[in-house]
C-alpha positions as a LaTeX table, in Angstrom:
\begin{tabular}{lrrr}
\hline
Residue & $x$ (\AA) & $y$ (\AA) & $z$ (\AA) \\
\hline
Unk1 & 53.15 & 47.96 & $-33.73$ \\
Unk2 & 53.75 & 49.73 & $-30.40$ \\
Unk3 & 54.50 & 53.35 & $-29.92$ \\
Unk4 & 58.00 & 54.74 & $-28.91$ \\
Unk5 & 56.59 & 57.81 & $-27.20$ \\
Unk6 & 53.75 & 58.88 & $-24.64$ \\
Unk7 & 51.36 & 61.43 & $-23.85$ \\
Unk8 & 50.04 & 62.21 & $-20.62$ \\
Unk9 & 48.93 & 64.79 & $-17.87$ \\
Unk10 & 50.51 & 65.53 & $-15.21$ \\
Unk11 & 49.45 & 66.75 & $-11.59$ \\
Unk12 & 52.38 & 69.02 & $-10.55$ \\
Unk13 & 53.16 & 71.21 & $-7.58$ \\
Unk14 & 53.53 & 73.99 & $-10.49$ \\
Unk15 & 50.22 & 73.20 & $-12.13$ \\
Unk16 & 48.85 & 70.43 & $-14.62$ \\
Unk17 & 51.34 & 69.30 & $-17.20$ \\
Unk18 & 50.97 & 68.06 & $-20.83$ \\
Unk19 & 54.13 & 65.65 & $-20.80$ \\
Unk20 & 55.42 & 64.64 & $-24.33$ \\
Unk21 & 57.99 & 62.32 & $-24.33$ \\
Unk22 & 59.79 & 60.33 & $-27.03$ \\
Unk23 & 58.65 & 59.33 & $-30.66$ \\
Unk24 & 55.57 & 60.64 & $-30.57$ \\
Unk25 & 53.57 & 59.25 & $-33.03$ \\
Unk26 & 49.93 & 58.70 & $-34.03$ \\
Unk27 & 49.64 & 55.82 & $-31.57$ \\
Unk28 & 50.61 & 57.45 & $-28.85$ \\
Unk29 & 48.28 & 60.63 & $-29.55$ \\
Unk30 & 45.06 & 57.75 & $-29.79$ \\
Unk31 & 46.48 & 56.24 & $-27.01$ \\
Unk32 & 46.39 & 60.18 & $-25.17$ \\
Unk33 & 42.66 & 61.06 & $-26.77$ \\
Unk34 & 41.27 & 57.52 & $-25.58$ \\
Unk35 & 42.60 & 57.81 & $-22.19$ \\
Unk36 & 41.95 & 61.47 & $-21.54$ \\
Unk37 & 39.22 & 62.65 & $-24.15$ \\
Unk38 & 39.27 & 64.60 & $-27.23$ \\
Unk39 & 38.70 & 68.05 & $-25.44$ \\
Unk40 & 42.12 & 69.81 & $-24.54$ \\
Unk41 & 42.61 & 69.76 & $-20.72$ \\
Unk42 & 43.73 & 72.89 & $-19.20$ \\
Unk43 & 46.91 & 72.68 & $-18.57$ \\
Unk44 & 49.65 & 75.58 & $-17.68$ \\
Unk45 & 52.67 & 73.90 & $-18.88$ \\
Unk46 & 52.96 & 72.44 & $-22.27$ \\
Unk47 & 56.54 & 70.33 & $-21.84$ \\
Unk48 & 57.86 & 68.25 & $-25.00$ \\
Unk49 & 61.29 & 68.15 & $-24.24$ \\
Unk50 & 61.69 & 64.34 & $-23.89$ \\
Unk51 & 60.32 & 64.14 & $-27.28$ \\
Unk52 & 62.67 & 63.07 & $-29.62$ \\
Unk53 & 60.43 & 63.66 & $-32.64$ \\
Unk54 & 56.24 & 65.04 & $-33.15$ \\
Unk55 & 54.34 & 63.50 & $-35.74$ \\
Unk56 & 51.47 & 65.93 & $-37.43$ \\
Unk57 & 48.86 & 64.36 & $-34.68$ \\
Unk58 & 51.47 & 65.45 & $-31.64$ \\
Unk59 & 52.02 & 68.87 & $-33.47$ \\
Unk60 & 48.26 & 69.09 & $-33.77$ \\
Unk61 & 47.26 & 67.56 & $-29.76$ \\
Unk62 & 49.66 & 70.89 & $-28.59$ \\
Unk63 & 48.39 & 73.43 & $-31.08$ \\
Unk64 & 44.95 & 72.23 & $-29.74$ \\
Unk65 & 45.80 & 73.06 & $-26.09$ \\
Unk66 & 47.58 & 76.06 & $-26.91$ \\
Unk67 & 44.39 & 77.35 & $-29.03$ \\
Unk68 & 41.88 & 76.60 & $-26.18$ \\
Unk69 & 44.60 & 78.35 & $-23.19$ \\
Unk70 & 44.17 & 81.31 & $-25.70$ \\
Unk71 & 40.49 & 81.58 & $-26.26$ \\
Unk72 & 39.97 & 81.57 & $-22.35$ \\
Unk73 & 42.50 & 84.08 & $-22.23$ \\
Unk74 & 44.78 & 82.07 & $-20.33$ \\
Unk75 & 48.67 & 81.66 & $-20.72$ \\
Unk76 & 50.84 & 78.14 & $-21.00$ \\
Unk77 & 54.78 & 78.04 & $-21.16$ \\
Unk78 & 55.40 & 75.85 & $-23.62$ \\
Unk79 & 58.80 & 74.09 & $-23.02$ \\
Unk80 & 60.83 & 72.45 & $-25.99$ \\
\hline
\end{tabular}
């Protein structure tokens, strides 16, 4: 079974992204940590507005950014 939805950074003129888009599901958060690794990247910009739904895993992947922006004392707009 195939995923709906996708995870993936993103090298924008405004700073690296995390992009969530569609159903994102367990897949597509294995398919994220295989490609990219299991540490969270820094990113400024959290954006899951082309998600249509998180799963638990997807909920978990941006508290896990979110957490490591705040421990090195850095800020991320998250965008839903």
């Amino acid at each position: 079974m195939t995923s709906g939805g996708v995870v993936r950074l993103l090298n924008t003129s405004g700073g690296p992204v995390l992009a969530l888009a569609g159903d994102v599901d367990l897949p597509a958060v294995e398919a994220f940590l295989l490609r990219y690794g299991r540490e969270p990247a820094r990113v400024d910009v959290i954006d899951a507005r082309s998600a249509t739904s998180l799963s638990p895993s997807a909920v978990t992947l941006i508290r896990d950014h979110l957490r490591s922006s705040q421990l090195a004392g850095r800020r991320v707009a998250l965008l839903q």
